[in-house]
PQR file with spaces between the fields and no chain letter, atoms N, CA, C, O and H, PARSE charges and radii, in Angstrom:
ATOM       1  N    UNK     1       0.844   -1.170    0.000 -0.4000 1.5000
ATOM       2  CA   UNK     1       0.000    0.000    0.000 -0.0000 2.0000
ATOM       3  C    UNK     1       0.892    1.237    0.000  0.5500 1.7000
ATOM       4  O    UNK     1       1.751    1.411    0.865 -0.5500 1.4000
ATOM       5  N    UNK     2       0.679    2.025   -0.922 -0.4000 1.5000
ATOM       6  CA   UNK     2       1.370    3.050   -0.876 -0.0000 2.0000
ATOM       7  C    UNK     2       0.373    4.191   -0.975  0.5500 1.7000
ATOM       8  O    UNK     2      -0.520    4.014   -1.804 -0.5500 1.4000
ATOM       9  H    UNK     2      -0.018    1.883   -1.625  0.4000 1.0000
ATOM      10  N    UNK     3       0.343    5.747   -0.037 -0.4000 1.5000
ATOM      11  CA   UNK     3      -0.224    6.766    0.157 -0.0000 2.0000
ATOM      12  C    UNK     3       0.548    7.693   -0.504  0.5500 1.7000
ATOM      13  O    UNK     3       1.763    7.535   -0.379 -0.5500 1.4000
ATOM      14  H    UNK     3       1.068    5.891    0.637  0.4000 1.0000
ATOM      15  N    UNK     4       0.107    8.782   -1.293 -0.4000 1.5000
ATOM      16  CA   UNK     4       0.820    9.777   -1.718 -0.0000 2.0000
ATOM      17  C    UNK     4       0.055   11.267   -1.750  0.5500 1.7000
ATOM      18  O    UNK     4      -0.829   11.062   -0.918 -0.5500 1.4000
ATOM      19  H    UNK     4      -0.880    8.911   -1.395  0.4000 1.0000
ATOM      20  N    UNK     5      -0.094   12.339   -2.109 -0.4000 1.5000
ATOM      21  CA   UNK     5      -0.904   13.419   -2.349 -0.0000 2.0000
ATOM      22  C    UNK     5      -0.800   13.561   -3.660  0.5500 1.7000
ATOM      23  O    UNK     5       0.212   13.163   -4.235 -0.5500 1.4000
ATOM      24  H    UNK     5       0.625   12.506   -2.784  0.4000 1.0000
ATOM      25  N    UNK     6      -1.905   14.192   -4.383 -0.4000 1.5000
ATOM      26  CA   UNK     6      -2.421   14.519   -5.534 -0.0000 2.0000
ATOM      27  C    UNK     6      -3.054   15.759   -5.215  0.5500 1.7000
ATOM      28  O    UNK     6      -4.196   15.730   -4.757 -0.5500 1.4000
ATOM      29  H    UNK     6      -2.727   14.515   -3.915  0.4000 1.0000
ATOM      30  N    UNK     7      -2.606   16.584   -5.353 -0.4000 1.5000
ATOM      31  CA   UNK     7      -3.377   17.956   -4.923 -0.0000 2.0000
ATOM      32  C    UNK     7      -4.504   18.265   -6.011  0.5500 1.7000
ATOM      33  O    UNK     7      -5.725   18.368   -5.886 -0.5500 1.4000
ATOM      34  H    UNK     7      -1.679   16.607   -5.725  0.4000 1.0000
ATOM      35  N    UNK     8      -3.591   18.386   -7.226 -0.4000 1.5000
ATOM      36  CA   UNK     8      -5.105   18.729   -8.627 -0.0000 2.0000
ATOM      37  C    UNK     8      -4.030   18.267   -9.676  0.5500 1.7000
ATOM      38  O    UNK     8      -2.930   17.744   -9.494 -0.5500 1.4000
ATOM      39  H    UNK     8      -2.599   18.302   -7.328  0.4000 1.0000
ATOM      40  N    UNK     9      -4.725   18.644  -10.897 -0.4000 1.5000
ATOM      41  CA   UNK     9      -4.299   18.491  -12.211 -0.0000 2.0000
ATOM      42  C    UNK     9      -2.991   19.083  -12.410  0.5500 1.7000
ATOM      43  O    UNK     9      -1.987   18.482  -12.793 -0.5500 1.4000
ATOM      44  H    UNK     9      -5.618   19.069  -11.044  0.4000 1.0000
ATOM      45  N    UNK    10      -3.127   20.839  -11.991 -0.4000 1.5000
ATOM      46  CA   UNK    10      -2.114   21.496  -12.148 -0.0000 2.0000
ATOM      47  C    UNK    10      -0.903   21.019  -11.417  0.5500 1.7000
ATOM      48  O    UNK    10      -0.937   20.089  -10.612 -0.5500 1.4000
ATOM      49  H    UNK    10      -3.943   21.327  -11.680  0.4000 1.0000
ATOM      50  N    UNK    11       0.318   21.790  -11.774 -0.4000 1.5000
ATOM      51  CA   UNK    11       1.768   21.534  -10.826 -0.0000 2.0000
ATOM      52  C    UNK    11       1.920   22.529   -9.868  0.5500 1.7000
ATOM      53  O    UNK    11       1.949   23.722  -10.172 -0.5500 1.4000
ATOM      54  H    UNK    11       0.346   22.546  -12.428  0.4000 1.0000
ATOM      55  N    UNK    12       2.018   22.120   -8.747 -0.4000 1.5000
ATOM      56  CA   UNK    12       2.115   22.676   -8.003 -0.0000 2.0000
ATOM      57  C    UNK    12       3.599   22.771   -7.031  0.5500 1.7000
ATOM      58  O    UNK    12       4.242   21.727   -6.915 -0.5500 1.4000
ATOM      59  H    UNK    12       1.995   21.151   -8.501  0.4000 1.0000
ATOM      60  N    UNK    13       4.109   24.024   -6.354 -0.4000 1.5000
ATOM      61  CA   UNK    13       5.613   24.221   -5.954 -0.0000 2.0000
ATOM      62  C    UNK    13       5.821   23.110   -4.724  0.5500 1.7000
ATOM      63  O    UNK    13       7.028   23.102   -4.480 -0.5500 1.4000
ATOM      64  H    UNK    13       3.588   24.872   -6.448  0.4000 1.0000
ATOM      65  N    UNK    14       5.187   22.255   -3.933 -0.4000 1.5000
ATOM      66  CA   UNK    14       4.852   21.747   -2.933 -0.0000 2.0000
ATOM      67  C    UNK    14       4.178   20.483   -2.723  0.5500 1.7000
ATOM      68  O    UNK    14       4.387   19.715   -1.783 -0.5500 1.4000
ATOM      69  H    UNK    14       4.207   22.261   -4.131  0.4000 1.0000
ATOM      70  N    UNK    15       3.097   20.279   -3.966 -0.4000 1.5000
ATOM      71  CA   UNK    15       2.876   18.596   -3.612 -0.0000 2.0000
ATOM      72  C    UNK    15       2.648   18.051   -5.206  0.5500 1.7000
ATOM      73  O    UNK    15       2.559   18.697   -6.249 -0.5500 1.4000
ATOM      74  H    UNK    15       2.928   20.902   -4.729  0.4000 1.0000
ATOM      75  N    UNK    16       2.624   17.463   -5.104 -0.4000 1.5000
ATOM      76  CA   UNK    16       2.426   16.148   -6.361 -0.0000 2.0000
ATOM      77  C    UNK    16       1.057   16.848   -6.987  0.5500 1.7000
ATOM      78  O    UNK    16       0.125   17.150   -6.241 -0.5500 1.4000
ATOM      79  H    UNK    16       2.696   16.937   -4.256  0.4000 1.0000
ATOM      80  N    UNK    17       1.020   17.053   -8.245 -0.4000 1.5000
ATOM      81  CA   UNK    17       0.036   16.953   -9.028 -0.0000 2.0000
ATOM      82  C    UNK    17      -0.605   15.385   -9.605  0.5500 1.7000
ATOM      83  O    UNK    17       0.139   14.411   -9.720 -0.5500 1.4000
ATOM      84  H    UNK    17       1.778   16.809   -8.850  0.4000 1.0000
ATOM      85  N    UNK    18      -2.007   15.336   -9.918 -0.4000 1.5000
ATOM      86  CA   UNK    18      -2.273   14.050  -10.089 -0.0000 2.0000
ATOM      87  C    UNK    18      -1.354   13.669  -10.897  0.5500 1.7000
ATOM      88  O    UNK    18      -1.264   12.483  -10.578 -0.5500 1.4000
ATOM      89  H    UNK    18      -2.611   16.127   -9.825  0.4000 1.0000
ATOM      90  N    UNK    19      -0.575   13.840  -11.753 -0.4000 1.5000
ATOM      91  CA   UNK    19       0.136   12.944  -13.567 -0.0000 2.0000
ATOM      92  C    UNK    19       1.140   12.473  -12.518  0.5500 1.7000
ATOM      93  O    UNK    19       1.370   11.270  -12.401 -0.5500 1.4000
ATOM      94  H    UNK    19      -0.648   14.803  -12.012  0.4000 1.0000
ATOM      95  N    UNK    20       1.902   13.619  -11.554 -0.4000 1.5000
ATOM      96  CA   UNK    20       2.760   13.665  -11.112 -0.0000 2.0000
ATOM      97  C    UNK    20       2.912   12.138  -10.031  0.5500 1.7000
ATOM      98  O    UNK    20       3.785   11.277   -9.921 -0.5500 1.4000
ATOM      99  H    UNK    20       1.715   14.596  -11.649  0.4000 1.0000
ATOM     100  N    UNK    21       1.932   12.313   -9.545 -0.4000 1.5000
ATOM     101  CA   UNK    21       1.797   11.003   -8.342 -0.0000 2.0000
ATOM     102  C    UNK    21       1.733    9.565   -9.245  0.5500 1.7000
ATOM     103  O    UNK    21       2.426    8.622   -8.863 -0.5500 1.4000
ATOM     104  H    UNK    21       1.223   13.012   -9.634  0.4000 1.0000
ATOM     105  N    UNK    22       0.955    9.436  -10.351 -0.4000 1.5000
ATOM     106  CA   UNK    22       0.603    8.712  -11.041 -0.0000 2.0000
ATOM     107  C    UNK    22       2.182    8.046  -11.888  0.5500 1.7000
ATOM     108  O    UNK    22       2.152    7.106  -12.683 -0.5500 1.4000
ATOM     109  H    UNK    22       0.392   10.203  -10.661  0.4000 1.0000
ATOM     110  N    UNK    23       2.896    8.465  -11.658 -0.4000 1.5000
ATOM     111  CA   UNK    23       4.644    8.736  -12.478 -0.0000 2.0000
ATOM     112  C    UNK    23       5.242    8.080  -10.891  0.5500 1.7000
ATOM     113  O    UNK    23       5.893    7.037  -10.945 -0.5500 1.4000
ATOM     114  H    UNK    23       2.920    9.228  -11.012  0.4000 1.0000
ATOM     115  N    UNK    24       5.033    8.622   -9.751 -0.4000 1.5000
ATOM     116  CA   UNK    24       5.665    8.368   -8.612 -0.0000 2.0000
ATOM     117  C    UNK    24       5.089    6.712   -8.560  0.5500 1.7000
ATOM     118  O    UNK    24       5.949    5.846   -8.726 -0.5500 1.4000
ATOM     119  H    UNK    24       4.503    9.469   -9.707  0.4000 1.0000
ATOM     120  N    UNK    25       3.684    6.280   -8.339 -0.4000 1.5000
ATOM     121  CA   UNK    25       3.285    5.344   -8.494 -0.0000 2.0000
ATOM     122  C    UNK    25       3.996    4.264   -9.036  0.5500 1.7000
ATOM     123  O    UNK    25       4.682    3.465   -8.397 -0.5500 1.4000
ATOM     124  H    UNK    25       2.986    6.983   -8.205  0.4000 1.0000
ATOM     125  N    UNK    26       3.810    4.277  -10.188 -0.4000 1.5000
ATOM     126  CA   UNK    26       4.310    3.499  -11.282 -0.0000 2.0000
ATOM     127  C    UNK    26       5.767    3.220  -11.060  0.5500 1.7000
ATOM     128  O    UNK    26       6.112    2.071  -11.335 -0.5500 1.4000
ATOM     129  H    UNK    26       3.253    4.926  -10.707  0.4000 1.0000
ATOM     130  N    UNK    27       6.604    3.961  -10.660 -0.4000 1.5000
ATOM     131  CA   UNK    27       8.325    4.048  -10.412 -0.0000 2.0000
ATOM     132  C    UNK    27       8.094    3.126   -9.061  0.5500 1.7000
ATOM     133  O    UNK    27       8.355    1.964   -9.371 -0.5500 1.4000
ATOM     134  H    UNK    27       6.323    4.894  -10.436  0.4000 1.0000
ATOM     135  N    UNK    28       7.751    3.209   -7.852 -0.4000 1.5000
ATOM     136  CA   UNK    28       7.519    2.306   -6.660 -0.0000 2.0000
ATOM     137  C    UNK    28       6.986    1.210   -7.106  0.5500 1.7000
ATOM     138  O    UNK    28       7.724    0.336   -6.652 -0.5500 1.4000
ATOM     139  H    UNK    28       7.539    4.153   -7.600  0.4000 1.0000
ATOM     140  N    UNK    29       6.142    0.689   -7.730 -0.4000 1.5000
ATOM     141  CA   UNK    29       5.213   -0.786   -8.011 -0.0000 2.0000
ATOM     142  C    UNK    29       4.784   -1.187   -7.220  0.5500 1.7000
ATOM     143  O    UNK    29       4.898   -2.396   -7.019 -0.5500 1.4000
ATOM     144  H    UNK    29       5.542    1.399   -8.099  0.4000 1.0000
ATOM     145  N    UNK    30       3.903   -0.181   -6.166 -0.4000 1.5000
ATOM     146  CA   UNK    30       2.823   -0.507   -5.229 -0.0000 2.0000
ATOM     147  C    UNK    30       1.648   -1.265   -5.950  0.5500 1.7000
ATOM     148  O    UNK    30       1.263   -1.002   -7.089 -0.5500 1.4000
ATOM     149  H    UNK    30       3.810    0.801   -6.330  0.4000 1.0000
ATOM     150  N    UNK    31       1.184   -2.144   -5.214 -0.4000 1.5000
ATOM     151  CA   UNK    31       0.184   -3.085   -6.324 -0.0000 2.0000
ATOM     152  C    UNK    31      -0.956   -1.993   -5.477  0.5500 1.7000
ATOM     153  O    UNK    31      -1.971   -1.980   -6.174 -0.5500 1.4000
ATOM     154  H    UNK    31       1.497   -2.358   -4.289  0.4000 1.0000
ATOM     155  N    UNK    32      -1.094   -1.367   -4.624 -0.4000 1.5000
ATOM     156  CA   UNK    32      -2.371   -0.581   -4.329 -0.0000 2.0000
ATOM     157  C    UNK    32      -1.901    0.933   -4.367  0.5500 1.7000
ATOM     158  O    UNK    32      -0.732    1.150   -4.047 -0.5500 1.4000
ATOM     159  H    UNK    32      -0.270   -1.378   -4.058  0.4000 1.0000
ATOM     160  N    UNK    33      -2.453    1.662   -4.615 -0.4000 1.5000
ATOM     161  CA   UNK    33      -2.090    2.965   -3.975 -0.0000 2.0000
ATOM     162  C    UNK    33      -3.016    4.388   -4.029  0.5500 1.7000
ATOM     163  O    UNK    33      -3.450    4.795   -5.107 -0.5500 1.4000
ATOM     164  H    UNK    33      -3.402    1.485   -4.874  0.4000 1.0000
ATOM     165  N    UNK    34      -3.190    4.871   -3.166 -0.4000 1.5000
ATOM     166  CA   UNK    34      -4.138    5.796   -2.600 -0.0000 2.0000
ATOM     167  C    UNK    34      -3.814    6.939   -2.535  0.5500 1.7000
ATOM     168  O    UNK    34      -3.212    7.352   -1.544 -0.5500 1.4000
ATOM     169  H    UNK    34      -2.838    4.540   -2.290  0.4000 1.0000
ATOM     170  N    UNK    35      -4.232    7.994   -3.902 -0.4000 1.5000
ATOM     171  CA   UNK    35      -4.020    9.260   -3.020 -0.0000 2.0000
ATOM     172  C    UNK    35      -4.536   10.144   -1.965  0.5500 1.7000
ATOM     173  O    UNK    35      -5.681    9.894   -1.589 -0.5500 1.4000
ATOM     174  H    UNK    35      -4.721    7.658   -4.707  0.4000 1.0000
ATOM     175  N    UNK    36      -3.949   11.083   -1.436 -0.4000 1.5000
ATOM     176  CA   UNK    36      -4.440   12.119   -0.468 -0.0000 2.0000
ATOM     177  C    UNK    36      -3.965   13.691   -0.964  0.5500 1.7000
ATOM     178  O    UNK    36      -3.380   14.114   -1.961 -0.5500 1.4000
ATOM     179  H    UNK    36      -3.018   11.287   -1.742  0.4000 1.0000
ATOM     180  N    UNK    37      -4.628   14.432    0.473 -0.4000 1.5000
ATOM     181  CA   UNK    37      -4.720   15.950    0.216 -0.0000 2.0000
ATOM     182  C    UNK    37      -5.184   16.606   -1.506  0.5500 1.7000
ATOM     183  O    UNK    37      -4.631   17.294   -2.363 -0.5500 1.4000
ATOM     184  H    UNK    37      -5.103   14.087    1.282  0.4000 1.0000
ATOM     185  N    UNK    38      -6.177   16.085   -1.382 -0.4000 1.5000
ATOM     186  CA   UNK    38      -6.975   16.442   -2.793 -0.0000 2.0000
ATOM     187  C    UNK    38      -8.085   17.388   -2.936  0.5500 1.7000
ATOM     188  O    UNK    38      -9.160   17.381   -2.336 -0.5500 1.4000
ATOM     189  H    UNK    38      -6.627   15.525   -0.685  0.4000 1.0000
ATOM     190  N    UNK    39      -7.461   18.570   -4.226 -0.4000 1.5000
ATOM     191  CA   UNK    39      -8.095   19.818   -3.700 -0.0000 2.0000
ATOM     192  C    UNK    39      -9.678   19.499   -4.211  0.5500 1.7000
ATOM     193  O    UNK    39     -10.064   18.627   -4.989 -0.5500 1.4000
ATOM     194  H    UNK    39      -6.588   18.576   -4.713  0.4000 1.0000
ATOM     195  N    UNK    40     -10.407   20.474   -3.521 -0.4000 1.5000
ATOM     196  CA   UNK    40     -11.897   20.345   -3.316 -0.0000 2.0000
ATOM     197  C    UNK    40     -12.391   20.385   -5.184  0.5500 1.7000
ATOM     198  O    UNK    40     -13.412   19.777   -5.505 -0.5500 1.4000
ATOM     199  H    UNK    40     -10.093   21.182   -2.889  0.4000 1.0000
ATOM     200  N    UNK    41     -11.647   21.064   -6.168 -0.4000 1.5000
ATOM     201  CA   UNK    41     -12.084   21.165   -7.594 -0.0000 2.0000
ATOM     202  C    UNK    41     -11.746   20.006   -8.446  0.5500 1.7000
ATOM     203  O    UNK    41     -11.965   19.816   -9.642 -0.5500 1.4000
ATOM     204  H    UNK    41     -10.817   21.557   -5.907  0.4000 1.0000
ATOM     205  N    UNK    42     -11.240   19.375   -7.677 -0.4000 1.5000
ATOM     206  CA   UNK    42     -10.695   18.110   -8.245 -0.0000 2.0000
ATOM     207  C    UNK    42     -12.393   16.531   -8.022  0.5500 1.7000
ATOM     208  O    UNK    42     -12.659   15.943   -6.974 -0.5500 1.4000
ATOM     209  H    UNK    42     -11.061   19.530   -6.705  0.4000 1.0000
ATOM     210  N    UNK    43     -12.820   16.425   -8.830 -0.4000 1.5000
ATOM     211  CA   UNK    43     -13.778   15.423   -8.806 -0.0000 2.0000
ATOM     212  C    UNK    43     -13.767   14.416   -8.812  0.5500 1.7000
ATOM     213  O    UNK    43     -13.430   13.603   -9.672 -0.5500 1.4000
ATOM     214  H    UNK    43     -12.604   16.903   -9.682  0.4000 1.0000
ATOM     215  N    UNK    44     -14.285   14.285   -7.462 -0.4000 1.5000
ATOM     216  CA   UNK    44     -13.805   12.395   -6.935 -0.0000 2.0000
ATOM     217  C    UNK    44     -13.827   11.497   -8.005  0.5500 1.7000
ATOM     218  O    UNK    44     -12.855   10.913   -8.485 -0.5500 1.4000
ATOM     219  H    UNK    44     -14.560   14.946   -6.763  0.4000 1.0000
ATOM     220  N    UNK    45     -15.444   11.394   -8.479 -0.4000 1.5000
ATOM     221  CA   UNK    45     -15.538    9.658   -9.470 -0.0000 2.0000
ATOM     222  C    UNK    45     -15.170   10.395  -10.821  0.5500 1.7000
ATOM     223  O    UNK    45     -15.491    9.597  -11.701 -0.5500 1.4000
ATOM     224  H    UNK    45     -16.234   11.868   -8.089  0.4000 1.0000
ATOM     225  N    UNK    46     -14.650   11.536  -11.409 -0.4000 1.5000
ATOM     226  CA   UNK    46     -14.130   11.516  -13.014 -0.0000 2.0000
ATOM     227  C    UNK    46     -12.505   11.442  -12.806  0.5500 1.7000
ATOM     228  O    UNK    46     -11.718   10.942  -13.610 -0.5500 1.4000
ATOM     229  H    UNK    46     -14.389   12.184  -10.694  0.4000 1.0000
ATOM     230  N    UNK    47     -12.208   11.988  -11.679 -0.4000 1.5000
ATOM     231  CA   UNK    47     -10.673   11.790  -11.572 -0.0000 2.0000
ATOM     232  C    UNK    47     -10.705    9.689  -11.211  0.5500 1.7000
ATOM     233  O    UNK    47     -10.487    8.937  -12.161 -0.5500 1.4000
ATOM     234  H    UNK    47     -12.847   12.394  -11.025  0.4000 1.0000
ATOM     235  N    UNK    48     -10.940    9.220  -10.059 -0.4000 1.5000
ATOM     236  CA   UNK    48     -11.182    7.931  -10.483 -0.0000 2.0000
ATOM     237  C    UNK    48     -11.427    6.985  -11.193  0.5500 1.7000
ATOM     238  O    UNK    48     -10.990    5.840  -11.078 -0.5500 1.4000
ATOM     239  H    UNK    48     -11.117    9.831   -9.287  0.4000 1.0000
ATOM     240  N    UNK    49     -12.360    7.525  -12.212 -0.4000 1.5000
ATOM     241  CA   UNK    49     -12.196    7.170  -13.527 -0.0000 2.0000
ATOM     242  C    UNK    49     -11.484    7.026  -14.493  0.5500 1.7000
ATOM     243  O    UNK    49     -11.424    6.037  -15.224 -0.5500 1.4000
ATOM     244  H    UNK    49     -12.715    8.455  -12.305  0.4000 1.0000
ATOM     245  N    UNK    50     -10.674    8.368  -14.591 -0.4000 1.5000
ATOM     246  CA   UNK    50      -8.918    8.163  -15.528 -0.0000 2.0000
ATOM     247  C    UNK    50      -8.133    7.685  -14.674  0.5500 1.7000
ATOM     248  O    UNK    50      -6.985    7.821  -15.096 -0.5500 1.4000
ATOM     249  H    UNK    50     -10.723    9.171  -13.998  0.4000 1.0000
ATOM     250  N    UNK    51      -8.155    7.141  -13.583 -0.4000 1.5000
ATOM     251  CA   UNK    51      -7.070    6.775  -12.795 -0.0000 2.0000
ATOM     252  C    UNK    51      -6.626    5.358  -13.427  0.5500 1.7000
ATOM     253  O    UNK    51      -7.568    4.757  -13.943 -0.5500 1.4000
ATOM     254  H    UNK    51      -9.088    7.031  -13.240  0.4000 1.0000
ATOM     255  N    UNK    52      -5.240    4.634  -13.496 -0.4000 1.5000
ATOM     256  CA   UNK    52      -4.843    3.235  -13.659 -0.0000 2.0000
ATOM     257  C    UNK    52      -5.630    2.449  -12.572  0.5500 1.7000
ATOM     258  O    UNK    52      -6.218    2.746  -11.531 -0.5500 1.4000
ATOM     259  H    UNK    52      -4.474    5.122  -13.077  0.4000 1.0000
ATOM     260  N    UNK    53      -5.357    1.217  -13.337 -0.4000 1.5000
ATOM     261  CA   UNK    53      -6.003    0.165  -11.896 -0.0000 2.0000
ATOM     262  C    UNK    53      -4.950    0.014  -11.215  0.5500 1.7000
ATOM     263  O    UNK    53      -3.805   -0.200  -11.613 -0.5500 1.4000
ATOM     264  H    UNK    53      -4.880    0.977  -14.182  0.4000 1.0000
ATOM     265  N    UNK    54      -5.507    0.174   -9.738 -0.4000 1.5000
ATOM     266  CA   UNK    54      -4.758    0.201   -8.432 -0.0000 2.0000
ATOM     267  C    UNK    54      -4.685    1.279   -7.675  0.5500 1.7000
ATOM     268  O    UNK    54      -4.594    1.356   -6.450 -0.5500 1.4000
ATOM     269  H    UNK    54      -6.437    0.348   -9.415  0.4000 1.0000
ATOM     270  N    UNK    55      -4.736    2.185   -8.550 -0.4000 1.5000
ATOM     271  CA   UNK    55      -4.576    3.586   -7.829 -0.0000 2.0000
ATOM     272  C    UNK    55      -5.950    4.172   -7.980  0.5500 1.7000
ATOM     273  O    UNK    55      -6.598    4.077   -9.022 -0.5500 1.4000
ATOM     274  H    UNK    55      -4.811    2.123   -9.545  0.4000 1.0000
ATOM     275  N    UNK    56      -6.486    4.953   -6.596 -0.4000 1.5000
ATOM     276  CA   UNK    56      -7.657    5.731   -6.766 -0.0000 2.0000
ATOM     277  C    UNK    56      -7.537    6.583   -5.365  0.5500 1.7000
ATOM     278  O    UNK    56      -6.838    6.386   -4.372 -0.5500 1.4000
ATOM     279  H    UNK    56      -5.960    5.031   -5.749  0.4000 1.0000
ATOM     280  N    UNK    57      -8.403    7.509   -5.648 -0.4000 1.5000
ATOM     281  CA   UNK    57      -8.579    8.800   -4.437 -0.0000 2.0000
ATOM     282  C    UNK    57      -8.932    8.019   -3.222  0.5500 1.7000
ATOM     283  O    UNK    57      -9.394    6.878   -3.262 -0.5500 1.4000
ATOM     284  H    UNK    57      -8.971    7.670   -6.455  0.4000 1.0000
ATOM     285  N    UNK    58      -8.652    8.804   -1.966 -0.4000 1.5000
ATOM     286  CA   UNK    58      -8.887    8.270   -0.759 -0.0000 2.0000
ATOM     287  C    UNK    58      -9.792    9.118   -0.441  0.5500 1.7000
ATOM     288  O    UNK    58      -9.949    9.988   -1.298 -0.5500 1.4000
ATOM     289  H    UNK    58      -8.277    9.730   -1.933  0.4000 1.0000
ATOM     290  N    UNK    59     -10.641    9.222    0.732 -0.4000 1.5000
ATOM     291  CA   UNK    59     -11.606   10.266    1.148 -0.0000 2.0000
ATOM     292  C    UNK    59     -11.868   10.034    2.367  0.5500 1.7000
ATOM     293  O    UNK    59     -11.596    8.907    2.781 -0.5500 1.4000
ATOM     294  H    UNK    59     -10.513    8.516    1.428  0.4000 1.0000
ATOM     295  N    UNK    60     -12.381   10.878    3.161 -0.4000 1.5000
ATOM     296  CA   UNK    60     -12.548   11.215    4.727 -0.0000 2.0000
ATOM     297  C    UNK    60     -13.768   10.449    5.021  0.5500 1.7000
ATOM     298  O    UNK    60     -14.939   10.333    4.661 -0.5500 1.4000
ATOM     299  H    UNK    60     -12.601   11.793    2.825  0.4000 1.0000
ATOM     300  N    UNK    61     -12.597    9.817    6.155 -0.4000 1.5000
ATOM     301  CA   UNK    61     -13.417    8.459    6.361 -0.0000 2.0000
ATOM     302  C    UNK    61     -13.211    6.912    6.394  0.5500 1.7000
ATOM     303  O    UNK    61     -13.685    5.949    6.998 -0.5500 1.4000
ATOM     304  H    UNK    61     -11.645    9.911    6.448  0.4000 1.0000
ATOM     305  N    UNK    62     -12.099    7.201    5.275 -0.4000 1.5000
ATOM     306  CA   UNK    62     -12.043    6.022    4.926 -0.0000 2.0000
ATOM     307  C    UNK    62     -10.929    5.165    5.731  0.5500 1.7000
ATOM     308  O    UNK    62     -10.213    5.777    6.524 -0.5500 1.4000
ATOM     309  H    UNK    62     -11.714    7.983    4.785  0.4000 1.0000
ATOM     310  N    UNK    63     -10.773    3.896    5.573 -0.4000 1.5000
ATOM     311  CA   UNK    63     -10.712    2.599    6.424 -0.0000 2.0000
ATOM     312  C    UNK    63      -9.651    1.466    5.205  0.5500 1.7000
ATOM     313  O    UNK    63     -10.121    0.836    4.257 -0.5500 1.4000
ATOM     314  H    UNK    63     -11.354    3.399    4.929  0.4000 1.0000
ATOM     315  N    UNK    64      -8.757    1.488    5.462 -0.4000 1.5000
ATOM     316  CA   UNK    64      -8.176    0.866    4.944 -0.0000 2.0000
ATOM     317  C    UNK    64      -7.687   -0.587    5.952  0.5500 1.7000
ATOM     318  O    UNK    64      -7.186   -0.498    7.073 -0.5500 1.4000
ATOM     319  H    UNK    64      -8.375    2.000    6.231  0.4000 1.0000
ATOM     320  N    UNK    65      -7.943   -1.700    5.321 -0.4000 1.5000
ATOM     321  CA   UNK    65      -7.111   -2.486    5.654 -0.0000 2.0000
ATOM     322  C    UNK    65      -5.932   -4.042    4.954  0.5500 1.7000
ATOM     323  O    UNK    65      -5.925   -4.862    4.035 -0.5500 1.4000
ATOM     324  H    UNK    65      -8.350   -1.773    4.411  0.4000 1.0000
ATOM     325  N    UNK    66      -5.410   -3.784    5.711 -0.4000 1.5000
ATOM     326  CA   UNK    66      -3.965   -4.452    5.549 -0.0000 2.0000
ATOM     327  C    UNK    66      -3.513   -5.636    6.153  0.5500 1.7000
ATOM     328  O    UNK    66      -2.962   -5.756    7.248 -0.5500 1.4000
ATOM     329  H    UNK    66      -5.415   -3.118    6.457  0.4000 1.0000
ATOM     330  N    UNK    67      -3.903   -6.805    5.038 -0.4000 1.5000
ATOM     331  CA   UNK    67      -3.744   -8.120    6.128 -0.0000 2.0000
ATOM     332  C    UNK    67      -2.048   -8.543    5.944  0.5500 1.7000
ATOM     333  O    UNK    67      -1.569   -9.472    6.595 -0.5500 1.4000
ATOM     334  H    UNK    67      -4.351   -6.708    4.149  0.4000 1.0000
């Protein structure tokens, strides 16, 4: 399981843009991975939607587990 931030589309001076995390992803070969700190203009199920399989948004609340 790997956690990372995806802030938005754009690049930003400070955290991972989605392409950006999606590049970080792929270089680690986490078979799961979850982003975080995702800005509010950023849309949960269309960004989930272009996402690869394995990787998708995390959200408040959520419960991960790890056997």
């Amino acid at each position: 399981m790997l956690v990372l931030d995806a802030l938005q589309h754009r690049k930003h001076s400070t955290h991972f843009s989605v392409e950006e995390a999606i590049e970080a992803a792929r270089r680690i070969g986490a078979r799961r991975t979850l982003f975080t700190h995702i800005a509010h203009a950023l849309g949960h199920e269309a960004t989930n939607a272009m996402l690869p399989d394995g990787i998708r948004l995390a959200h408040d609340g959520m419960r991960v587990n790890i056997a």
